[in-house]
VEXDREN-2710 file (C-alpha; in Angstrom, 1 decimal):
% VEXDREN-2710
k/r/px/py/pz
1/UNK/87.7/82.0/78.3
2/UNK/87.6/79.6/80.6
3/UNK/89.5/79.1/84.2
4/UNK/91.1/75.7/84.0
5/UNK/94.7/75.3/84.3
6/UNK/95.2/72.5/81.8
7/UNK/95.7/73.0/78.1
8/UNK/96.8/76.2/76.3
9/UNK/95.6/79.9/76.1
10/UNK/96.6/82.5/73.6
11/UNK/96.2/86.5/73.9
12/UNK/96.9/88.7/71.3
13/UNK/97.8/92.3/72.4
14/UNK/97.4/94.8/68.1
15/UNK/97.1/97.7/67.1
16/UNK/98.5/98.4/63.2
17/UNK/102.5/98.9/64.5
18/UNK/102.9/95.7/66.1
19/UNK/101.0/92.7/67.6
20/UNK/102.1/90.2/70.9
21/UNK/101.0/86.9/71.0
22/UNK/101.1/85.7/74.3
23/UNK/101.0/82.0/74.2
24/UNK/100.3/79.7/78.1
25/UNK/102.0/76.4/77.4
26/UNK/100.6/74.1/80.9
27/UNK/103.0/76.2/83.4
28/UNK/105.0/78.7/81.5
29/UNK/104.2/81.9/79.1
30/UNK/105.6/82.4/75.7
31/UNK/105.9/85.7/74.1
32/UNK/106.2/86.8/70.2
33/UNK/106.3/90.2/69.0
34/UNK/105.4/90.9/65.2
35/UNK/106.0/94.2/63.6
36/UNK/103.7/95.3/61.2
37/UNK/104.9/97.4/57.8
38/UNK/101.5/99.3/57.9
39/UNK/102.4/102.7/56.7
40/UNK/101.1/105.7/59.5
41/UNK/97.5/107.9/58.9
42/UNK/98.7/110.4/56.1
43/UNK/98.4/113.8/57.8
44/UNK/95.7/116.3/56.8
45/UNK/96.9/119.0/54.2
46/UNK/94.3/121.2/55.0
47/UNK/92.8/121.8/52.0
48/UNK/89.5/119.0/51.0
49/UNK/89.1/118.1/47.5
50/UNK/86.2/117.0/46.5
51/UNK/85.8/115.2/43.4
52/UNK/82.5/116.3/42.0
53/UNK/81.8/112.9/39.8
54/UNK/82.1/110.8/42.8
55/UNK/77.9/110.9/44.6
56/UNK/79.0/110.5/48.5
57/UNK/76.7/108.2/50.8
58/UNK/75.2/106.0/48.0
59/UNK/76.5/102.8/46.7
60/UNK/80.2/101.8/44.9
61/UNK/83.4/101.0/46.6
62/UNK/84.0/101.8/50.6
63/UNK/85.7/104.7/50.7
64/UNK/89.1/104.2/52.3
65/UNK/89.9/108.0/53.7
66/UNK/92.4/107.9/50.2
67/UNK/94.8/105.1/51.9
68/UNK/94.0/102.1/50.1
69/UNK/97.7/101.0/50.5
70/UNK/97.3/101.5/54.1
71/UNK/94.2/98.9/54.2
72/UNK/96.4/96.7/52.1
73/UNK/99.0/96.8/54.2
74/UNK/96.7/96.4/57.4
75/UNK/94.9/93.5/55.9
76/UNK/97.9/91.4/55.6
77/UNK/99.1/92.3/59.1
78/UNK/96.1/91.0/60.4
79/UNK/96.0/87.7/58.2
80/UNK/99.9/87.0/59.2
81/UNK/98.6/87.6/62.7
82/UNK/96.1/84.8/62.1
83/UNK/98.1/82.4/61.0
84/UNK/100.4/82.8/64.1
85/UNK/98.0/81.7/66.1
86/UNK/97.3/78.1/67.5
87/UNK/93.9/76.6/66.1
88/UNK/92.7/74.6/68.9
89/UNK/92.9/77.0/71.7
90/UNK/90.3/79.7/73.1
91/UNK/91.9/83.1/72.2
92/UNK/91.9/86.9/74.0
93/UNK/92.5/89.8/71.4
94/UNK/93.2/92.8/73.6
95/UNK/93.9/96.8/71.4
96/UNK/93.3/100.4/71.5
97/UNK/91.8/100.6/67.8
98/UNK/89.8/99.0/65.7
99/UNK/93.0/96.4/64.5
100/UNK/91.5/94.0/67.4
101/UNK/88.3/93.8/66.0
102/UNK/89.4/93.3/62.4
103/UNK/91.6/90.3/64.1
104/UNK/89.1/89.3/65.5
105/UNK/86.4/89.3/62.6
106/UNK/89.2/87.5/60.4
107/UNK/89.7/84.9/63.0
108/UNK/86.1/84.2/63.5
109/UNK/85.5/83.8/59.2
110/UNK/88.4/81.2/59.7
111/UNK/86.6/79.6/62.1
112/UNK/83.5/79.3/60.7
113/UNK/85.0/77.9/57.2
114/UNK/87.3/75.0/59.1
115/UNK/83.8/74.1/61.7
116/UNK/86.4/74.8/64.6
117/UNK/84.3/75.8/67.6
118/UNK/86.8/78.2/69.9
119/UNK/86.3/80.7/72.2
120/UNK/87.2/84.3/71.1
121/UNK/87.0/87.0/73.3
122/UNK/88.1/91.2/72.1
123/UNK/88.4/93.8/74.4
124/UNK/89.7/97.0/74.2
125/UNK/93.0/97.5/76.2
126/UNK/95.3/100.5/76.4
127/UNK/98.8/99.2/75.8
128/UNK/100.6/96.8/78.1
129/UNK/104.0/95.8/78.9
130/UNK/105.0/91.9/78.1
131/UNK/104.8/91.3/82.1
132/UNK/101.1/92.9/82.3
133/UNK/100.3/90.9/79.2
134/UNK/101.5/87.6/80.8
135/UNK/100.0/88.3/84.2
136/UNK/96.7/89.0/82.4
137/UNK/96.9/85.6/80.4
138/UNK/97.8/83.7/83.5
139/UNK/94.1/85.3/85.1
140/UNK/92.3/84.0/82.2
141/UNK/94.2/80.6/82.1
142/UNK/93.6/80.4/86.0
143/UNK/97.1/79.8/86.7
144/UNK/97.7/83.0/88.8
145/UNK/100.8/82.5/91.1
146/UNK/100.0/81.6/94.8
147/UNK/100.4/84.7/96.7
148/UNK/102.3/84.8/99.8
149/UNK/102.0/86.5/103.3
150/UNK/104.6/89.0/104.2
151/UNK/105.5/87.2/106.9
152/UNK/106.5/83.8/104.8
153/UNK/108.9/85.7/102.6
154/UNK/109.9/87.5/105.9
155/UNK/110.8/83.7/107.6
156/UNK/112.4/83.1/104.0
157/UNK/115.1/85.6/104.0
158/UNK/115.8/85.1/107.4
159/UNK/116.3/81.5/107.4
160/UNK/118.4/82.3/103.7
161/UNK/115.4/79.8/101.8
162/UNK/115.7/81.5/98.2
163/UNK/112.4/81.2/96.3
END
């Protein structure tokens, strides 16, 4: 992404519980939060089954780990995600898991379909607060806040300037 200060930047903090889009409008951040419905990993039992008709590492359906209504439910999330998001802007997908990169797969076939040359950028990220997320967005935007010297804010309070 690039490091001018005009026009608009979009990150997108996911993961399969929730995503943040974290849209810069010119001087100000706005934050969404979507909740996902995707059900949790179903825990181990213990025992493996193995169906002895099924012939393991050669052609036929991808094999889901037995939660095809999870990937149902995952594929949506993303594709809601997607259509969250601004088309004309250069976007940051930021996640733990592998939801980033199927964001950011989807976005990039949406791309390619409408000719829509954008910048799309996926890193893996641990997860942030809304602040971190905004702070990080500004970086990328280039609109980081001018930092001042303890002694301004020092002169400041004395002088009772609120800033």
């Amino acid at each position: 992404m690039g490091t001018q200060s005009t026009g608009t930047r979009t990150l997108v903090w996911i993961d399969a519980r929730e995503a943040v889009v974290v849209s810069w409008l010119e001087d100000r951040a706005q934050v969404e939060k979507l909740e996902s419905d995707v059900p949790d990993h179903r825990k181990s039992t213990g025992h493996v089954r193995h169906d002895s008709t099924f012939r393991h590492g050669g052609g036929g359906a991808p094999q889901t780990a037995g939660e095809p209504r999870r990937e149902e439910h995952l594929n949506r999330f993303v594709e809601h995600v997607a259509e969250r998001l601004p088309l004309d802007v250069d976007l940051l997908i930021l996640g733990p898991g592998t939801t980033r990169e199927r964001l950011e797969r989807h976005v990039r076939e949406l791309d390619a379909h409408r000719l829509h040359p954008r910048t799309v950028t996926c890193e893996a990220s641990a997860p942030r607060t809304d602040r971190q997320l905004i702070a990080r967005l500004r970086h990328v935007a280039g609109a980081d806040p001018r930092r001042r010297e303890a002694r301004e804010q020092r002169d400041e309070t004395i002088h009772g300037v609120v800033g």
